[in-house]
C-alpha positions as CSV (number, residue, x, y, z in Angstrom):
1,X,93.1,-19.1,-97.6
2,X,93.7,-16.3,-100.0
3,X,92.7,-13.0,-99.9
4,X,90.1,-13.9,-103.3
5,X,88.9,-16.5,-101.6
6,X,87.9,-14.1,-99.3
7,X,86.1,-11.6,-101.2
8,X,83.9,-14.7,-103.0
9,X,82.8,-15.5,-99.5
10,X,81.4,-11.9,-98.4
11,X,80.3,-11.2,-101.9
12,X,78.2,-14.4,-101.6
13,X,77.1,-13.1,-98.2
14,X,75.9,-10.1,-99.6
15,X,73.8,-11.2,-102.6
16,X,72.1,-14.1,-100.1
17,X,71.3,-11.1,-97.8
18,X,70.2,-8.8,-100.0
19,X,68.1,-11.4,-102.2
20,X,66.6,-12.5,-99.4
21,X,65.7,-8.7,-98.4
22,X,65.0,-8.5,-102.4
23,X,62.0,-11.7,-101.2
24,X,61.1,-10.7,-97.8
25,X,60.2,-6.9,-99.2
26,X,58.3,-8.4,-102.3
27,X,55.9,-10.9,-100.6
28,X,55.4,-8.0,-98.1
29,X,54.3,-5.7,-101.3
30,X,52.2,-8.1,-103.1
31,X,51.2,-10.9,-100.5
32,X,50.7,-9.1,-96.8
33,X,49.6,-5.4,-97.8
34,X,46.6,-6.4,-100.2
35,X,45.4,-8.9,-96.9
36,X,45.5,-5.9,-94.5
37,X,44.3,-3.6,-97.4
38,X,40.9,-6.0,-97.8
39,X,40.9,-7.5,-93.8
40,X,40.5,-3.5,-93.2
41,X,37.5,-2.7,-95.9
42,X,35.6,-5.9,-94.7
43,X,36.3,-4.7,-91.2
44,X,35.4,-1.5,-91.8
45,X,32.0,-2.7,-93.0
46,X,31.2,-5.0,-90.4
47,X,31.7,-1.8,-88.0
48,X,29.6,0.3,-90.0
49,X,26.7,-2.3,-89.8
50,X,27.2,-2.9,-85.7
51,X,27.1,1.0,-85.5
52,X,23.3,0.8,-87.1
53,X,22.4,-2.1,-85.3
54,X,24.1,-1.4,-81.6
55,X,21.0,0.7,-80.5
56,X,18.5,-1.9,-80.6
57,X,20.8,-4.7,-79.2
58,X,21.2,-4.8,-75.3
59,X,24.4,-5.0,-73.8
60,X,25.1,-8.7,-73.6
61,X,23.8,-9.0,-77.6
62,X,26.7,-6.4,-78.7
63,X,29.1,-8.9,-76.8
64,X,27.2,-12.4,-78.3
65,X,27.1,-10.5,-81.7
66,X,30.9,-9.1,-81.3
67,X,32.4,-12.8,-80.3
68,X,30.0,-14.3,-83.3
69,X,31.5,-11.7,-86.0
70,X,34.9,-13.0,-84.8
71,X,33.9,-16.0,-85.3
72,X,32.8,-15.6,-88.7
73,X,35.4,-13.6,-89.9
74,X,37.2,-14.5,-92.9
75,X,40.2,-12.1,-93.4
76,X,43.4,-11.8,-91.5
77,X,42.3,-13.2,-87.6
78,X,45.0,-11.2,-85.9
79,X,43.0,-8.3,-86.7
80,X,39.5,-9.6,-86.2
81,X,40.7,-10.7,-83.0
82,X,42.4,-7.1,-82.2
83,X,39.1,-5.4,-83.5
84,X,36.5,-7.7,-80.8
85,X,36.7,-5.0,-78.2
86,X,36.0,-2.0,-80.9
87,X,33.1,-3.8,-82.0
88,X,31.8,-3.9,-78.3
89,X,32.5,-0.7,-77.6
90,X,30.8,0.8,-80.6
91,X,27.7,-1.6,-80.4
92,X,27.1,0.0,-77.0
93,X,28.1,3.2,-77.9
94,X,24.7,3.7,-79.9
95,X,22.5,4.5,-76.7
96,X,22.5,5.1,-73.1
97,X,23.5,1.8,-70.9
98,X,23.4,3.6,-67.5
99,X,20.9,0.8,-66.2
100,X,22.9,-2.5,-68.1
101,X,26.6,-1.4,-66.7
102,X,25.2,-1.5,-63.4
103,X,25.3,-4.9,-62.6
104,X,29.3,-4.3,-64.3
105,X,30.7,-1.6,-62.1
106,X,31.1,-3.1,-59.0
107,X,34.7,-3.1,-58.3
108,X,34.9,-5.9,-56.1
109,X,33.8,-7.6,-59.2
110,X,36.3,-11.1,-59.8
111,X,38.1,-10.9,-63.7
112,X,37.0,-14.9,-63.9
113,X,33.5,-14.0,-64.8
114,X,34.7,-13.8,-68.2
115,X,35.9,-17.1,-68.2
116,X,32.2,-17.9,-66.6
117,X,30.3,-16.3,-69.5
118,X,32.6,-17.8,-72.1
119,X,32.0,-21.3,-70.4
120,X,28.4,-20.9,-70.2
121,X,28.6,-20.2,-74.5
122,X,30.7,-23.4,-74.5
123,X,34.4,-21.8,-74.9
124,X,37.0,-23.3,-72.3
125,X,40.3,-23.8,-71.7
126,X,40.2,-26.7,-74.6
127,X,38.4,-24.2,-77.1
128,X,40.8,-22.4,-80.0
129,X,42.8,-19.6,-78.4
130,X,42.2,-17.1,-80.4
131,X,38.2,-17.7,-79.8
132,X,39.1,-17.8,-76.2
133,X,40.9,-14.3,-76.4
134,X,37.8,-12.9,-78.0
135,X,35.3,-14.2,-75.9
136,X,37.1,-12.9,-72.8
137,X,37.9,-10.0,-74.3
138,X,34.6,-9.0,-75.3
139,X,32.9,-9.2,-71.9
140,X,35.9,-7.5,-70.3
141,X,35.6,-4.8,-73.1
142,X,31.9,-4.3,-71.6
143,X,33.8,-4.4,-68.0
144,X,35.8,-1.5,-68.9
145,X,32.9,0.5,-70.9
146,X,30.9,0.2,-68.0
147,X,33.3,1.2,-65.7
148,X,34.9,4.1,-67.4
149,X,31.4,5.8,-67.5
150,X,30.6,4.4,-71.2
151,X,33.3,6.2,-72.3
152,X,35.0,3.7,-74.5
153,X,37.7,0.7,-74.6
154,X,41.4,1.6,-74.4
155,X,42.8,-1.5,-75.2
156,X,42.6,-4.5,-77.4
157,X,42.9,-8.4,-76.9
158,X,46.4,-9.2,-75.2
């Protein structure tokens, strides 16, 4: 093997590499960014309209009408799913819910009721993941709202 022979190999190397850097950076620029850019407007809206409606929902509507957004969300579903618990949170965030997180605060409390409410709407273990995650993690985004003295979620669907 020759020392040209050599040279060909990592200058082939290089212009695979770099055109596939050239590909990767252009469907991120004109494929993914517009996606986000309009999953976040539509988002945006649908937050806006639970933010008027959250104060004459109780608490287990702004779960039902969190998990049913998700549901009917047409843009990017990781980040419907990663905006269910937001949508909670700022549903229930329009008035008072002292008396509704009662029932929610108990500590002793078991972390399958989730699965319970979500199998009681017809979501199991055979249902789509992702509407599993948001199902749970809607009525555990009330759990921690209620038990952090309505003061908000601090996470989203794991």
């Amino acid at each position: 093997m020759t020392h040209d022979s050599n040279d060909r190999g990592g200058r082939t190397a290089w212009i695979v590499v770099g055109s596939a850097l050239f590909i990767g950076t252009a469907l991120a620029v004109f494929v993914v960014f517009p996606n986000m850019k309009e999953s976040a407007i539509s988002i945006g809206a649908e937050m806006a309209r639970i933010d008027a409606q959250g104060a004459s929902m109780t608490a287990e509507e702004c779960v039902e009408h969190a998990i049913d957004w998700f549901e009917r969300c047409d843009v990017m579903p990781s980040m419907c799913l990663q905006e269910v618990p937001t949508a909670v949170a700022r549903c229930l965030h329009a008035r008072d819910r002292t008396e509704e997180c009662a029932p929610y605060v108990d500590p002793a409390l078991s972390a399958r009721w989730t699965f319970e409410k979500c199998k009681g709407r017809g979501i199991d273990r055979g249902s789509d993941r992702s509407l599993t995650k948001s199902c749970t993690g809607a009525w555990r985004a009330l759990d921690q709202y209620c038990k952090t003295g309505q003061k908000g979620v601090f996470w989203g669907v794991r």
